[in-house]
N, C-alpha and C positions, 0 to 999 in steps of 0.2 A: 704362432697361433695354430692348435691342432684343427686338421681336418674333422667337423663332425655335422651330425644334421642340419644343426641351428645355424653350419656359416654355409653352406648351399643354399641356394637361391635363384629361382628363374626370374629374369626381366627384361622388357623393354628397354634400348639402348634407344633414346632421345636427344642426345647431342654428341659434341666433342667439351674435351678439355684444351687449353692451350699445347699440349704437346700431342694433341692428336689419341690422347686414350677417349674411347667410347665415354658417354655418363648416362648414367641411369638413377633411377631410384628405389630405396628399400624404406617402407615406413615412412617416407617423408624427406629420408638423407638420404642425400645424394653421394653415391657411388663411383667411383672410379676405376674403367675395366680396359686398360692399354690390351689392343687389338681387337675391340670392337668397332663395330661400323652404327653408325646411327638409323633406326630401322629394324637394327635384327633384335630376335628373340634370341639371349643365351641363359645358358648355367652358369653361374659363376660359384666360388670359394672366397668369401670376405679371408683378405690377408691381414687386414693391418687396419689404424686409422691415424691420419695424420690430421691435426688443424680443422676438428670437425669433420671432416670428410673420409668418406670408409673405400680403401682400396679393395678391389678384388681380382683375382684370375679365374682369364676363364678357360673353363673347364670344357665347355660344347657349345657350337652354334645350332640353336635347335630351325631357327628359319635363316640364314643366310642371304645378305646385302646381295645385288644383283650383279655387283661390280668387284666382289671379292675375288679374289684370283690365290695362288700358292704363293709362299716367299721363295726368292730364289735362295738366300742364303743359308746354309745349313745351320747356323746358330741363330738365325734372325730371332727365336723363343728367347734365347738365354742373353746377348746381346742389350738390345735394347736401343741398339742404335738407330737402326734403320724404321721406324715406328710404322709406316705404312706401305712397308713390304704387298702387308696382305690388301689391300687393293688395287686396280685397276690403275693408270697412269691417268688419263684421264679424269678418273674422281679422285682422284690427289690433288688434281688441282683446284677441280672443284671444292674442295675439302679446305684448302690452303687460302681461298677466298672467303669461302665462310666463318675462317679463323681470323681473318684479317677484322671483315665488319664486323664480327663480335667483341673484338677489344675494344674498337673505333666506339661503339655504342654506349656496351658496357663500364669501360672506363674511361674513354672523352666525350661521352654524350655527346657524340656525332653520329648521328643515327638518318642522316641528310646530306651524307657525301656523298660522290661520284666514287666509288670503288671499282675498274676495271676488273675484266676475267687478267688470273692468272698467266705471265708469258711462259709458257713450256718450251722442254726441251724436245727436238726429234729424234733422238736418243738419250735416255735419261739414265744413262751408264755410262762408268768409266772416267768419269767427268773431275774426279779430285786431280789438283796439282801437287796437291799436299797432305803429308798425314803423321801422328805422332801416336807409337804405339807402346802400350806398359812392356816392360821384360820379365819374363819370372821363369820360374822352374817346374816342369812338370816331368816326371818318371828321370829325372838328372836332365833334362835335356830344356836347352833354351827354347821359348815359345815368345811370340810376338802379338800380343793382344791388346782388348781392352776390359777394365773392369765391368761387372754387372752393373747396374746402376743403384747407387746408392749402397756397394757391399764391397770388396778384396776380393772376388771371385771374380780370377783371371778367365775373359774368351778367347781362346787363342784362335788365328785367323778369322777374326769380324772382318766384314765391309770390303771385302779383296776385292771385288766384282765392283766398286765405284772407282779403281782405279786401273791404269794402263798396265797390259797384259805385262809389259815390262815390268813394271813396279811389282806388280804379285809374283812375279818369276824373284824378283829381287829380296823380296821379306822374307820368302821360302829359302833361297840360298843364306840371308843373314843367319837365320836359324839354325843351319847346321855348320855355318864355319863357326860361330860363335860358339854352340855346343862343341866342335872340335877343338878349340881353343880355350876350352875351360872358363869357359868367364863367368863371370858368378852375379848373380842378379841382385842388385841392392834390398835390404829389409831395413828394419828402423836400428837394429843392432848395429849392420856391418857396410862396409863400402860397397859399391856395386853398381855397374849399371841399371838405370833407373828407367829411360824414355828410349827408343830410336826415333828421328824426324825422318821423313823423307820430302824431298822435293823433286820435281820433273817439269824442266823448263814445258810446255805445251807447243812451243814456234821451236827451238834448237834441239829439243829430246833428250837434252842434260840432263843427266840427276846428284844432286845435292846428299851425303847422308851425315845424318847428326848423331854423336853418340852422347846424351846426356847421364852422368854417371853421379852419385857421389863420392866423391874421392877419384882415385884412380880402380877401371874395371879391368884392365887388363897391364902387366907388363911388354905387349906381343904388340901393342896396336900398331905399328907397323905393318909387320907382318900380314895383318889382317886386314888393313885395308891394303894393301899391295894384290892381294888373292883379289880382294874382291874388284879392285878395275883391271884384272887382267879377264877376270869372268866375266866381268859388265863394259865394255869399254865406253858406256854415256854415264859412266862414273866420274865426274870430273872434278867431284871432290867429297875430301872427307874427312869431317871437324869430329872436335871432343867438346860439350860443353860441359861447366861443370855445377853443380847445382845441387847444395848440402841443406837445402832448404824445407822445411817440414810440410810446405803450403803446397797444394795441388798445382801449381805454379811450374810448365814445364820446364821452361828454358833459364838458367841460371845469367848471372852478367857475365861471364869471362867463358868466351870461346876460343880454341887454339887450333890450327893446322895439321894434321896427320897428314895428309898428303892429297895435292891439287891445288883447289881453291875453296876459299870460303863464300863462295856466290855463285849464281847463274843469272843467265839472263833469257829474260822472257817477251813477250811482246805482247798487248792491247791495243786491237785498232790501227792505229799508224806508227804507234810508240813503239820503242824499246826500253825494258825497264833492269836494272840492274836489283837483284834481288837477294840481301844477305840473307846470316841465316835468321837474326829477330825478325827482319820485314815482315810487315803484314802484305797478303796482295790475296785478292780475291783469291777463293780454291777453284773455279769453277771458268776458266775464258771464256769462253764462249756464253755462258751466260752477264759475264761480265763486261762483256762488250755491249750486250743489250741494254743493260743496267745505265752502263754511262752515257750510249745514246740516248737514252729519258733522260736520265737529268740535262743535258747539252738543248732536248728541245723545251724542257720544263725552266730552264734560264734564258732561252730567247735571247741570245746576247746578240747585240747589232753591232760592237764591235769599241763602243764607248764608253764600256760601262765599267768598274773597279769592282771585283768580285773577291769574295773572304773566302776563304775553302776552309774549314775549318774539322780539326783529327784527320789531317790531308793524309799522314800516313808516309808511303817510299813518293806522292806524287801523284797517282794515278788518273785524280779526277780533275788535279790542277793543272796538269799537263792539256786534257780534252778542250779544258773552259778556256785554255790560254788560247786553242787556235782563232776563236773566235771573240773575246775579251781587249779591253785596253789594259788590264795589268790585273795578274792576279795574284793573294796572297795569301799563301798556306799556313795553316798553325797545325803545330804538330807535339806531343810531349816526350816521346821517343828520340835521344838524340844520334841513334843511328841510322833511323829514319829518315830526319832531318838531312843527315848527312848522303843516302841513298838519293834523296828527292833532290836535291842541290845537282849530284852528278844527273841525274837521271834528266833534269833539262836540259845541260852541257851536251849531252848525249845526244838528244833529241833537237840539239842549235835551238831551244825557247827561251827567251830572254826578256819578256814581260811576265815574268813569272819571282817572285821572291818565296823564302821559307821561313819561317819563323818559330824557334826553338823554344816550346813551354806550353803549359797548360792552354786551354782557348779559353776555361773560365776566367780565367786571368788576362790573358793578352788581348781581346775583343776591347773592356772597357779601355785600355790603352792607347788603341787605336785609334779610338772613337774620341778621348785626350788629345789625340796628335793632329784630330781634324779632320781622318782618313773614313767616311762615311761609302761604304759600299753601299751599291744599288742593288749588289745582287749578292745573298748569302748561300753558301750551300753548305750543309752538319751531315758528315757523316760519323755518327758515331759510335764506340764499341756499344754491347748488350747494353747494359745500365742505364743507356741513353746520354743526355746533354745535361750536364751541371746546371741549377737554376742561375748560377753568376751569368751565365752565358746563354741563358733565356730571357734573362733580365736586360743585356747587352742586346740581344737583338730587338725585342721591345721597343727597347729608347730609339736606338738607330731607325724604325721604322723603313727599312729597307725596301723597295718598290716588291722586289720577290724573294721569294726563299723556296728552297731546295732541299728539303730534308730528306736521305738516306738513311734508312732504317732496318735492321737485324732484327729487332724484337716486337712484334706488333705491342705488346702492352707498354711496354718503354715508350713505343712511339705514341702512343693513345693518349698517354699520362702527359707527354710532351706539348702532345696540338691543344690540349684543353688548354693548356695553359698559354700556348702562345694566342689561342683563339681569345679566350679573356681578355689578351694585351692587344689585341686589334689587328691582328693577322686573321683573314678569315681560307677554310681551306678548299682550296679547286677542286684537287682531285686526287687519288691514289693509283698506282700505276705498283702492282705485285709480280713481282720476278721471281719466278722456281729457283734460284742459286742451291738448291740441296734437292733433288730429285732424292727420292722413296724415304725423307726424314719429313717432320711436321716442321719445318722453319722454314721460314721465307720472307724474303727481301721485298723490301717496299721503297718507292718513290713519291715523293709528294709534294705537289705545288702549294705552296702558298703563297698569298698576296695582301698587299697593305690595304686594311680597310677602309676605305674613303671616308670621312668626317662628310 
């Protein structure tokens, strides 16, 4: 769309979107302007419209939020990662709570919860364990980024500044062995390195690197990774996965050894966790230590109780609930996972602890077949939310409590309505910053069985 008189436009910013861009309105339609603040007057340039609603950039903050501050990040504009750069820490969070009760209202018409303030970080930097960045080519020379959003226009060096001075010393050196080593960046025609992962134990200061290629990216990789742990020595391994797959989908199934290991290991709380390279495990310790201590006081366990831990993952939450539980039992669909979570209580000496490999919208009503009725549920599950087979499963069970963990305030919204219909009514919401300067954040939430 050309820039011309008819798409500038001065307005009042009146809310947020779920990803934290400003909205306003033009004519009646509502507007969407990512890096507004609710409050200011801007300029904007209508870019686009998608599903009804008219995107814009803006162009100038004619009155300016009181809480608006600089972005640290040199691409934070082109980026798109970091959404709320431009505010204050502080009303980030406030911002991340009013995100939360507007799904809660909007889409589970719970407009009568208990919604906690936001828990923050005391430094809301530096914080990832983890990070997976595009490969491409700019002026010949390998660059380590991520897409704009919604285009193929590579950022090179986004979000360096949420991870350890290590790690950004480490992206920077992969970038130019790599360019010294010719390696050529995958396109849809030809083979190529596709992703790099990186991971950094947080308790040991190991780091993990993944090279995900289609085909083979290099004949040298030896070579290259040998350079690189003698440069880095918390390089303590470093895999190839492979992954010919057309889906935005990073990590392929078949990973192999270059040299080291293929895991590290990390620590939450009192645990130690063994951590391949599929595992999920929070990006964020230290907020995820907060995280599992709600849920541990949101299950109340007195020590008699059979708990389901359900998309349990490498273990993480099954492992906390066990300290205090008479037996807990994880589902999980990943079966490396599965297999991570199994060691990962061996490791830890926990032994009321079982894991169970498969779907939970599947394995729940099974359970519940075999007679094995928890008292206490806890879902943590990916974006999407919970399968209704396994809303339906908990319904029936009527479970004294439940513990829902939740990534997506509207997934979760859409979730409690429905378990609220089936007679779970809900206590309270407990919001954890797990992504300090992005719009997403982590929620906790009690519910309990309705009393007839």
């Amino acid at each position: 769309m050309h820039s011309t008189p008819e798409n500038i436009h001065r307005l009042t910013i009146t809310g947020y979107a779920h990803d934290g861009a400003g909205v306003g309105r033009i004519d009646g339609c509502v507007v969407f302007v990512p890096g507004a603040l609710q409050g200011e007057e801007v300029i904007i340039e209508i870019t686009g419209k998608k599903r009804g609603v008219l995107w814009g950039k803006l162009k100038e903050v004619v009155v300016a939020h009181e809480h608006r501050t600089a972005p640290t990040c040199p691409v934070y504009s082109s980026c798109g990662g970091c959404r709320l750069q431009h505010v204050s820490y502080p009303e980030q969070l406030k911002i991340k709570e009013g995100l939360v009760r507007q799904a809660l209202k909007r889409i589970g018409g719970l407009d009568e919860v208990k919604v906690h303030p936001v828990i923050g970080m005391d430094n809301p930097w530096g914080y990832r364990n983890k990070g997976h960045f595009q490969v491409g080519l700019v002026d010949g020379r390998v660059v380590l980024g991520f897409f704009e959003e919604e285009s193929h226009v590579l950022v090179p060096h986004p979000c360096r500044h949420l991870f350890s001075n290590t790690v950004t010393a480490l992206l920077d050196y992969l970038e130019e062995i790599l360019t010294s080593y010719g390696v050529k960046a995958a396109d849809q025609d030809t083979a190529g390195l596709r992703y790099v992962l990186v991971r950094e134990s947080r308790a040991a200061g190991d780091i993990l690197v993944v090279f995900i290629s289609s085909g083979e990216f290099s004949g040298q990789k030896e070579s290259i990774a040998r350079e690189i742990c003698h440069k880095f020595p918390r390089v303590v391994g470093i895999c190839h996965n492979y992954n010919n797959r057309a889906s935005g989908q990073v990590l392929g199934e078949k990973t192999t050894v270059i040299r080291g290991k293929d895991r590290i290991e990390d620590r939450l709380g009192p645990f130690a966790f063994s951590v391949s390279v599929p595992s999920f495990l929070q990006v964020n310790n230290r907020q995820a230590e907060v995280l599992y201590e709600k849920v541990m006081e949101y299950a109340a366990l007195t020590g008699e109780e059979t708990v389901v831990d359900a998309y349990c993952g490498i273990g993480t939450i099954s492992l906390f609930l066990a300290q205090k539980a008479r037996h807990v039992i994880g589902i999980e669909a990943v079966r490396e996972a599965v297999k991570d979570a199994h060691e990962n209580a061996v490791r830890n000496k926990i032994e009321n602890v079982e894991f169970l490999q498969g779907e939970a919208e599947m394995l729940m009503p099974r359970l519940v077949d075999r007679g094995i009725v928890p008292e206490v549920i806890v879902v943590d599950p990916p974006r999407r939310g919970c399968g209704r087979e396994l809303l339906d499963s908990i319904i029936d069970i009527r479970s004294r409590r439940l513990v829902y963990v939740s990534c997506n305030p509207a997934a979760l919204a859409r979730d409690l309505k429905i378990l609220a219909e089936g007679g779970y009514g809900v206590a309270e919401v407990q919001p954890v910053d797990m992504f300090p300067q992005t719009a997403h954040v982590e929620c906790v939430v009690l519910m309990s069985r309705a009393e007839k």
